[in-house]
Backbone as numpy.savetxt, mean C-alpha at the origin, in Angstrom:
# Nx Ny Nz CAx CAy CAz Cx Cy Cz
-18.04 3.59 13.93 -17.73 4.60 12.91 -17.32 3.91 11.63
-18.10 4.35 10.48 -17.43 3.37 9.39 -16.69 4.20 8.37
-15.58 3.09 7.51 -14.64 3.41 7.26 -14.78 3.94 6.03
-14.50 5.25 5.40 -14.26 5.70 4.00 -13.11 6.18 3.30
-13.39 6.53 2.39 -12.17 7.03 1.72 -12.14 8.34 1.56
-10.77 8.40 1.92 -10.28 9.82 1.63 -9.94 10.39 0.80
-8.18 9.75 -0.03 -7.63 10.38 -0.83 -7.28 9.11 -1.35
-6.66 9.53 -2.99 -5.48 8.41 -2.76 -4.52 9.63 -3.88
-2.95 8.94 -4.12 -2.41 9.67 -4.62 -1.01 8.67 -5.21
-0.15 8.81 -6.01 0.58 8.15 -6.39 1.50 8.86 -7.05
2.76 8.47 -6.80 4.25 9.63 -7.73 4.92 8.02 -7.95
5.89 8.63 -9.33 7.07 7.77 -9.38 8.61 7.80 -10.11
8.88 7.23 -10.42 10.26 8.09 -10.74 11.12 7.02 -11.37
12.42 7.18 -12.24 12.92 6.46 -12.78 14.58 6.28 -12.40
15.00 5.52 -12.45 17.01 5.61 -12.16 17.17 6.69 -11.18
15.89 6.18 -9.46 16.68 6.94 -8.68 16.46 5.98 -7.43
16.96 6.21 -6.34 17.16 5.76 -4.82 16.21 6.06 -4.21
15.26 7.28 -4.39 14.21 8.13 -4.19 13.05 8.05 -4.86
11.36 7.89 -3.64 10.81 8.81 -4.35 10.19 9.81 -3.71
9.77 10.94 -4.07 9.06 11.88 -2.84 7.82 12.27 -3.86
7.00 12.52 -3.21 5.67 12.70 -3.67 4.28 13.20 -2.60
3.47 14.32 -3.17 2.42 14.75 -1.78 1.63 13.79 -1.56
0.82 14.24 -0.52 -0.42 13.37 -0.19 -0.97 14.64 1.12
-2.32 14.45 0.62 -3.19 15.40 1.58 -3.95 13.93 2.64
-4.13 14.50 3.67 -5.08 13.41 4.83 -5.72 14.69 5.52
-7.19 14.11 5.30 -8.45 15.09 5.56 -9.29 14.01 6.60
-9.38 14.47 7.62 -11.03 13.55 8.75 -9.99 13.15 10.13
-10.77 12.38 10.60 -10.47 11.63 11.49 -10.41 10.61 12.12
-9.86 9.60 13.15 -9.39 8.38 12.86 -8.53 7.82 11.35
-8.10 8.79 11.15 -6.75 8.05 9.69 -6.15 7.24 9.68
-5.95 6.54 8.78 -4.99 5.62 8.82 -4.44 5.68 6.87
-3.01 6.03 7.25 -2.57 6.04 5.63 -1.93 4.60 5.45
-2.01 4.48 4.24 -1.57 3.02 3.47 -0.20 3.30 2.07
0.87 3.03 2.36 1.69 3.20 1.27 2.26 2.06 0.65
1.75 1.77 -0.37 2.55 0.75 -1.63 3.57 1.18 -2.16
4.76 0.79 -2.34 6.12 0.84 -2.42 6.47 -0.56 -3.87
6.93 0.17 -5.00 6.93 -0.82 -5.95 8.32 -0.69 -6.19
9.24 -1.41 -7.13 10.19 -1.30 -7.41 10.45 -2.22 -8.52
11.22 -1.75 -9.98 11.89 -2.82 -10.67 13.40 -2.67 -10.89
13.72 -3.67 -10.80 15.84 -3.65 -10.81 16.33 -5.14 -10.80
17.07 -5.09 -11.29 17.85 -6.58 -11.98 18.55 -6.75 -10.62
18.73 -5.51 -9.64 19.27 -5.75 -8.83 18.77 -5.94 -7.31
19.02 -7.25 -6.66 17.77 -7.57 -5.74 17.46 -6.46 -4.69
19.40 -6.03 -4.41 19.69 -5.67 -3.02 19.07 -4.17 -2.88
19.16 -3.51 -4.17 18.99 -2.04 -4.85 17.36 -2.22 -4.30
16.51 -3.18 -4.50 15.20 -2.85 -4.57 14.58 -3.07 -2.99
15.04 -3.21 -2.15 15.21 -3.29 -0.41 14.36 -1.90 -0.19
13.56 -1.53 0.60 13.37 -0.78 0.80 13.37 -0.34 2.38
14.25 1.10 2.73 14.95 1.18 3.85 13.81 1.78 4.51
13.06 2.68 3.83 12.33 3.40 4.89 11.58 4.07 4.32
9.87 4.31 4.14 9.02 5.49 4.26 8.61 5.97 5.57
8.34 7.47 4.60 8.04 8.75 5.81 6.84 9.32 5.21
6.32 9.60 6.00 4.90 10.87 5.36 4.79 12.08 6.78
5.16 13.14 6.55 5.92 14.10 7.82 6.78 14.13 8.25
7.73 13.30 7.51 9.17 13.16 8.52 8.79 11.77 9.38
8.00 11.53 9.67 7.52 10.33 10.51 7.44 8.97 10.34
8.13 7.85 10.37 8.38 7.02 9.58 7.04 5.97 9.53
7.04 4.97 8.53 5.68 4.37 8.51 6.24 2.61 8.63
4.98 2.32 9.22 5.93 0.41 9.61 5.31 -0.33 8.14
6.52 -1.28 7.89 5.83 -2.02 6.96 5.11 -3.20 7.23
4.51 -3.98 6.75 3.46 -4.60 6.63 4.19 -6.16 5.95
4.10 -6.14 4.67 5.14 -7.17 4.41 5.46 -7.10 3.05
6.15 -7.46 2.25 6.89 -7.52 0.90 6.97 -8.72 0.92
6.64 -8.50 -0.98 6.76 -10.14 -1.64 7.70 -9.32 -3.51
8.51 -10.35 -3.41 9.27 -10.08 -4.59 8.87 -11.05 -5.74
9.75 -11.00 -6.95 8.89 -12.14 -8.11 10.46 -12.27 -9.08
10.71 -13.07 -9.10 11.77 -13.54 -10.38 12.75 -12.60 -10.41
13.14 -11.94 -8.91 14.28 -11.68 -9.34 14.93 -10.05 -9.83
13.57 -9.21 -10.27 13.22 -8.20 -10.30 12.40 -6.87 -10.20
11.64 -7.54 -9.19 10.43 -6.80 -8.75 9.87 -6.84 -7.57
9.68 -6.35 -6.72 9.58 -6.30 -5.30 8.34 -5.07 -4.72
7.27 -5.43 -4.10 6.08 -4.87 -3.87 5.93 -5.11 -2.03
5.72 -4.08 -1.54 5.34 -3.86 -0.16 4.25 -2.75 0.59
3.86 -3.05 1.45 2.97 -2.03 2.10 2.93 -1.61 3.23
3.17 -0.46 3.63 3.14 0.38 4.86 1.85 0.68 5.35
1.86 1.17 6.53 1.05 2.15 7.53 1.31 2.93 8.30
0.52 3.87 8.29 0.76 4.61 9.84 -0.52 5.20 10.02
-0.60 5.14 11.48 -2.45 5.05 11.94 -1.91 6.90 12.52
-3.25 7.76 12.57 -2.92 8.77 13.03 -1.70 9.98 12.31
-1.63 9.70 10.93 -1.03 10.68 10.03 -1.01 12.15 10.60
-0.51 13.49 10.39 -0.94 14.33 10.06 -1.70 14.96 9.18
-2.59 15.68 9.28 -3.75 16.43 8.48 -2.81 17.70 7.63
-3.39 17.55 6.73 -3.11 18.56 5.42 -2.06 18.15 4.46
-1.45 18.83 3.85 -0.55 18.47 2.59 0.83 18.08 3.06
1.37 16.73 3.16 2.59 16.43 3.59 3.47 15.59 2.23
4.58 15.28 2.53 5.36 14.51 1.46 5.43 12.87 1.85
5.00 12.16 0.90 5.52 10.76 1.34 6.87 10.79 0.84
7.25 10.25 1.31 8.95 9.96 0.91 9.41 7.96 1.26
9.69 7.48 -0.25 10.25 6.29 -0.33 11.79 5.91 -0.56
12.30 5.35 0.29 13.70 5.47 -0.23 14.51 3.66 -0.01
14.73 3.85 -1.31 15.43 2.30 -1.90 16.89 1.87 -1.15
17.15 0.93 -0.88 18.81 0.23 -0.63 19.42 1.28 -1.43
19.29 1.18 -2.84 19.95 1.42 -4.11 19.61 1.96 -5.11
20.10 2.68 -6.39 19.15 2.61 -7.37 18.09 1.94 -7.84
17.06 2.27 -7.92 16.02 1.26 -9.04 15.39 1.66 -10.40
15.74 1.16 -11.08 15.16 1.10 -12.56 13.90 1.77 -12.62
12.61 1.63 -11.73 11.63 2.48 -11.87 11.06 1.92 -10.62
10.55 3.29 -9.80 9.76 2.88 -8.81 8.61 3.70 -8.87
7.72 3.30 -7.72 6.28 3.84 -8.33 5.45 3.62 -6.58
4.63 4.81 -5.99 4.55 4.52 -4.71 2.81 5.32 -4.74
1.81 4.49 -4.29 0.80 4.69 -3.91 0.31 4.96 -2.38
-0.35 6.34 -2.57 -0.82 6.59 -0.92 -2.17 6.33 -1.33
-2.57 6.17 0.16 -4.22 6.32 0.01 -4.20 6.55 1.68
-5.23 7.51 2.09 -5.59 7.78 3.45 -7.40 7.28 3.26
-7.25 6.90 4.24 -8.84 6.05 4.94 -9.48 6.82 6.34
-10.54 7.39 6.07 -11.26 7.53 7.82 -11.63 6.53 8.45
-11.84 7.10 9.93 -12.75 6.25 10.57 -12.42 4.53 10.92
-11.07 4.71 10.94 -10.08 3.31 11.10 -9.96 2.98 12.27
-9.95 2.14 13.11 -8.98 1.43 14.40 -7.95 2.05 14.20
-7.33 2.74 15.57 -5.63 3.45 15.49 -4.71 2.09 16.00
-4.67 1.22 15.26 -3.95 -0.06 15.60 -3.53 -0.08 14.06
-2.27 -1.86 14.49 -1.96 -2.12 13.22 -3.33 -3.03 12.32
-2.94 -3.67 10.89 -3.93 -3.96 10.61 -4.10 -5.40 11.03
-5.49 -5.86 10.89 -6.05 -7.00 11.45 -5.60 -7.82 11.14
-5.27 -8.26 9.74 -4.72 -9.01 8.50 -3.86 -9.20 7.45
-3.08 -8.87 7.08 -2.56 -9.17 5.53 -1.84 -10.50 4.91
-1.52 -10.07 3.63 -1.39 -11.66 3.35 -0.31 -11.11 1.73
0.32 -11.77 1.14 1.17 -11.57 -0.03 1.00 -12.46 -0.85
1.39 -12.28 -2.01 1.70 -13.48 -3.09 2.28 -13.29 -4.22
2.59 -13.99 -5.02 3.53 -13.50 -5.98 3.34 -14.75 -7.47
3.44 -14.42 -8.55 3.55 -15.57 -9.83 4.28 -15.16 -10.75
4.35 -15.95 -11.74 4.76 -15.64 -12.76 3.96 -16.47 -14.08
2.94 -16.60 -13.74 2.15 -17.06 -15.03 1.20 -16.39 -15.55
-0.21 -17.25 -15.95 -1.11 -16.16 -16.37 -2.16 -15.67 -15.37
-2.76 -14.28 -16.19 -3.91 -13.55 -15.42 -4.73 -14.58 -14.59
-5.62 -14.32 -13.38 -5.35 -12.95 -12.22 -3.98 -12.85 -11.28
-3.37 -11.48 -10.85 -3.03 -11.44 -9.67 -3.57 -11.88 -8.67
-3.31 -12.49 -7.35 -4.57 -13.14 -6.72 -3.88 -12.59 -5.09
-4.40 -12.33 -4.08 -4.23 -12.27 -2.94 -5.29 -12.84 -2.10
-5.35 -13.60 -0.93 -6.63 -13.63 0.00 -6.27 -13.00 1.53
-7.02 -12.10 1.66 -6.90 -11.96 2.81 -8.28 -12.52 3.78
-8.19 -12.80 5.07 -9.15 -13.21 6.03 -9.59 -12.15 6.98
-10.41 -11.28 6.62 -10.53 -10.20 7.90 -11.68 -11.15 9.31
-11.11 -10.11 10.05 -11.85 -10.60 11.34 -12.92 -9.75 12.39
-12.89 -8.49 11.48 -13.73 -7.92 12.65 -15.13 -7.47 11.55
-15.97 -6.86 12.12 -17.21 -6.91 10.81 -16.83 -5.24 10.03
-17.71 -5.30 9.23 -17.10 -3.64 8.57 -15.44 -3.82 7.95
-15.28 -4.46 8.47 -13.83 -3.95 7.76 -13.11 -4.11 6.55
-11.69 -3.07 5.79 -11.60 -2.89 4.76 -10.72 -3.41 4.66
-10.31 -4.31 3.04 -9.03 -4.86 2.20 -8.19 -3.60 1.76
-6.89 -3.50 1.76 -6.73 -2.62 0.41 -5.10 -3.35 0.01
-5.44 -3.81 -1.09 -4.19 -4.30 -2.14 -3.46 -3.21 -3.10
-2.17 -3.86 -2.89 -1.15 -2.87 -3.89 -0.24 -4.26 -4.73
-0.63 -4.24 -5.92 -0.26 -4.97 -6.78 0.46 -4.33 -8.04
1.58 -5.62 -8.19 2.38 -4.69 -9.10 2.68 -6.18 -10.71
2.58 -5.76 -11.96 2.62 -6.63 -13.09 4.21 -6.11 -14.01
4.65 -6.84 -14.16 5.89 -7.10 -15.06 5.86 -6.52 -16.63
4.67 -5.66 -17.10 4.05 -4.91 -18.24 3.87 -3.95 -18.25
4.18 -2.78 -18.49 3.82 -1.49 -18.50 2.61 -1.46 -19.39
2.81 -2.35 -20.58 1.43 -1.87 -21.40 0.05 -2.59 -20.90
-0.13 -3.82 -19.71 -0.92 -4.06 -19.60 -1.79 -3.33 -19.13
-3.36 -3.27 -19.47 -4.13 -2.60 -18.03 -4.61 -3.34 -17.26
-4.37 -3.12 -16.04 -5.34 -4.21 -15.04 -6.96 -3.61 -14.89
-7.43 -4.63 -14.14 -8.70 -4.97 -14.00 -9.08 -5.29 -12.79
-9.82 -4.40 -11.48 -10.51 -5.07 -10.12 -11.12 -6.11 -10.57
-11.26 -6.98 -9.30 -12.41 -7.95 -9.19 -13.36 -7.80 -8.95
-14.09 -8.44 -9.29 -16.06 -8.04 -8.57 -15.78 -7.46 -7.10
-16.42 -6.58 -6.94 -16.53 -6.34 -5.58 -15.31 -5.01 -5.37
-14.46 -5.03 -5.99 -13.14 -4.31 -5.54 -13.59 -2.81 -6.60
-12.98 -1.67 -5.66 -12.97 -0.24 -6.20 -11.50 0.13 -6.67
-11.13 0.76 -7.46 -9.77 1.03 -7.85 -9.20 2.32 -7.87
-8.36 2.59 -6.94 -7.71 3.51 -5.86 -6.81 4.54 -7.24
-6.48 3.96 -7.81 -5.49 4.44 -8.58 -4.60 3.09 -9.46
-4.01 3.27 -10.52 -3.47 2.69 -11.60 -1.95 3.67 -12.40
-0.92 3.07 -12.32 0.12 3.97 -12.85 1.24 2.87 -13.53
2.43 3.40 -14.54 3.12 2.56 -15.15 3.98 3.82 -14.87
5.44 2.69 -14.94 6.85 3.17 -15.41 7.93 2.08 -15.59
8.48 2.79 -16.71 9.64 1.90 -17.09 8.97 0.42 -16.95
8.93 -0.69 -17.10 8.17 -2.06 -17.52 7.22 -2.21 -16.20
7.00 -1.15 -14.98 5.72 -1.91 -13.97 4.17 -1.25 -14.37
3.67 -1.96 -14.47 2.46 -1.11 -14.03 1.52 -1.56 -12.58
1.33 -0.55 -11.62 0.90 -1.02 -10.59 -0.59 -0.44 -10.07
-0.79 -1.02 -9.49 -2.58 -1.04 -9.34 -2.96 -1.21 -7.59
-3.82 -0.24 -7.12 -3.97 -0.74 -5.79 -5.93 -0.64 -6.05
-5.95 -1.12 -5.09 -8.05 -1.08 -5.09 -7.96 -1.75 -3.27
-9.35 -1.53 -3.44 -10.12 -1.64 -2.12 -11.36 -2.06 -2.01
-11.68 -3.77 -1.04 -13.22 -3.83 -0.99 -13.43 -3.69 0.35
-14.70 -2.67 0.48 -14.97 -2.67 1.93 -16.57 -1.62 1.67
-17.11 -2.40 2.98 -17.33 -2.38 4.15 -17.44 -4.37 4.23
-16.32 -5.19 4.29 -16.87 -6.42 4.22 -17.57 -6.88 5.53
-19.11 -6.83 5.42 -19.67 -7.14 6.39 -19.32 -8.29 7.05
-19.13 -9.86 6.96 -19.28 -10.39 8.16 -17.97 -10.81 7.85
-17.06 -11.05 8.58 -15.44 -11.75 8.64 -15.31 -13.14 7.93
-14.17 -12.69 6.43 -14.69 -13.50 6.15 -13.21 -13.56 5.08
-12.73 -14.71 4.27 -11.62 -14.97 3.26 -12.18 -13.93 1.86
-11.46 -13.07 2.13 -11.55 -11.51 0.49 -10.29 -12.02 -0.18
-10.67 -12.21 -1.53 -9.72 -12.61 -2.86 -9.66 -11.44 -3.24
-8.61 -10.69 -3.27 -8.03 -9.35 -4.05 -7.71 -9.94 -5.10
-8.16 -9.46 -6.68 -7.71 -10.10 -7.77 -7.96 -8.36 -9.02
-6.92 -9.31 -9.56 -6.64 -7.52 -10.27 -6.18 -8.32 -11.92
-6.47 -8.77 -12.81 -6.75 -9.55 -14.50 -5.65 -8.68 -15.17
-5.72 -8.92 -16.36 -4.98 -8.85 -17.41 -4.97 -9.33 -18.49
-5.00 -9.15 -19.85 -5.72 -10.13 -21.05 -4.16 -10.16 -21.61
-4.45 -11.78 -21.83 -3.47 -11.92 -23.06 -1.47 -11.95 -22.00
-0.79 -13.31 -22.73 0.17 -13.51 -22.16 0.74 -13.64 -20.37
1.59 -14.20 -20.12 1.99 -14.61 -18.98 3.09 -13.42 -18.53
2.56 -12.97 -17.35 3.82 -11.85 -16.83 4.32 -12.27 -15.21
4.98 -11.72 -14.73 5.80 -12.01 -13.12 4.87 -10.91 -12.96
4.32 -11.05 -11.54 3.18 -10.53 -10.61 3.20 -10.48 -9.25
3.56 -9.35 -8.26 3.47 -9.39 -6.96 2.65 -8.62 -5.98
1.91 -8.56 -5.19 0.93 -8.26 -4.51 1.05 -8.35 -3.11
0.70 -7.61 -2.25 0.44 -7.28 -0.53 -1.17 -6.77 -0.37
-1.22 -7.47 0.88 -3.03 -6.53 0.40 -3.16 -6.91 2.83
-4.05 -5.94 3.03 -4.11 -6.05 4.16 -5.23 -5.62 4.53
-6.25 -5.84 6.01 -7.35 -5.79 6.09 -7.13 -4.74 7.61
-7.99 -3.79 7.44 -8.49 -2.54 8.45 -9.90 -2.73 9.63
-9.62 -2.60 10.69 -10.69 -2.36 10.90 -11.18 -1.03 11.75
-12.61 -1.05 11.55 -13.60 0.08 11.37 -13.66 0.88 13.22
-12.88 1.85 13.64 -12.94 2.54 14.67 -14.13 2.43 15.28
-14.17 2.33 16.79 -15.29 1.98 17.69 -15.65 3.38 17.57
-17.60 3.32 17.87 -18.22 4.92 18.26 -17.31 5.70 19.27
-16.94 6.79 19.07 -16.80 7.78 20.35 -15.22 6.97 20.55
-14.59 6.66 19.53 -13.41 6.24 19.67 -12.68 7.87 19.87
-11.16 7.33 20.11 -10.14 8.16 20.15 -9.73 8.96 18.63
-10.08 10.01 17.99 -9.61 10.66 16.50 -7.72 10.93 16.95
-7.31 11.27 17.59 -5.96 11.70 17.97 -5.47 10.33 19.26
-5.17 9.19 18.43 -3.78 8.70 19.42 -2.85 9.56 19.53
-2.51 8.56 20.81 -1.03 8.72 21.44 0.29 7.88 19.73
1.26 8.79 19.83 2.50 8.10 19.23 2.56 6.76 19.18
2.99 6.36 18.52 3.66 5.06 18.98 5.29 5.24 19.24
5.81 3.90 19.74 7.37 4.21 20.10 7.88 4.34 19.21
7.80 3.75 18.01 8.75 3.49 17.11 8.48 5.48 16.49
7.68 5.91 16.23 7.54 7.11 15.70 7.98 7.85 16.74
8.12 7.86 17.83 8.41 8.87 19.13 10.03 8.84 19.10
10.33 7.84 18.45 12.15 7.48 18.14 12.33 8.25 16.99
12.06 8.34 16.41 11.82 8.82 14.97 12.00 10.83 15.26
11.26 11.48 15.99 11.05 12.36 16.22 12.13 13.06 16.55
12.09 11.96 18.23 13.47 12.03 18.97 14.96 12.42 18.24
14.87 11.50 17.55 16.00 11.21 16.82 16.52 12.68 15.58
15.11 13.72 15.56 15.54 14.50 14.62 16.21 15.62 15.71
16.28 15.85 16.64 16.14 16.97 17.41 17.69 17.11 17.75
């Protein structure tokens, strides 16, 4: 079954602890992807304790921070609910401006992802990530975040761009290359003209649900705690 796109969607918010924002997930075999950005002078403030999309919490993937004030990570959760739900991001602490990208994908493996990989600079253009996928068909998707509000970024050859948003000094950018046919090292790279900025990036690789796979997993534990835990 190969993998497409669904939605993508993005909210963000300024001098709060919070962000909440919709997201619709339409098909089957889903798998949602949430980028989680943050800027704050303050390290501990920009921690991020926990996303939800249904009340249901989502695992992260990994975070990479940059000089001190900027901190970029990425979630999942395979098997979302269908129709209009809230993502919800919520910080250690205040943050200066945060900014949170969904995107839902069909036709995914109900597993975690195959791959990901982080990186972080502070010099000049590109943002750069590599990830190594391993199974055939399968998809990158990067959430990158630049130290400029006024810059615009730029995909790399090959890469589609999910969505693009600024607040307060981030502007953040996620994209996606896929169907990468044979397994292989994908450079997520996302440009910028002109001057040197602090730059952080997560990017992780999907793969493409077997025919006559399962559309409705089982829970996982960590979400079955989650549930538990509201009742």
């Amino acid at each position: 079954m190969a993998i497409a796109l669904d939605v993508s969607d993005t909210g963000n918010v300024a001098a709060a602890s919070s962000l909440t924002f919709s997201h619709t997930c339409t098909g089957s075999n889903l798998m949602l992807i949430v980028g989680a950005h943050a800027e704050d002078a303050t390290t501990a403030d920009r921690v991020v304790n926990s996303v939800t999309y249904a009340a249901v919490g989502m695992t992260k993937i990994d975070e990479q921070s940059v000089n001190g004030t900027n901190t970029s990570s990425q979630w999942y959760l395979f098997g979302p609910a269908t129709g209009a739900n809230n993502v919800v991001i919520t910080w250690a602490g205040t943050v200066a401006a945060g900014i949170g990208v969904a995107t839902s994908l069909t036709g995914v493996a109900q597993q975690a992802p195959e791959a990901f990989a982080k990186n972080s600079g502070t010099g000049s253009s590109p943002i750069t990530v590599t990830v190594t996928t391993v199974t055939v068909d399968a998809w990158v998707v990067d959430s990158a975040q630049i130290a400029d509000h006024q810059k615009t970024l730029t995909p790399g050859a090959g890469q589609i761009q999910l969505s693009q948003l600024s607040d307060g000094n981030l502007r953040v950018i996620a994209t996606y290359e896929g169907p990468v046919a044979t397994p292989a090292a994908t450079v997520m790279s996302n440009s910028w003209v002109n001057n040197n900025r602090d730059w952080a990036t997560v990017a992780a690789a999907y793969a493409e649900a077997a025919a006559g796979g399962s559309t409705q997993p089982p829970r996982s534990m960590h979400q079955f705690r989650l549930r538990r835990g509201n009742i």
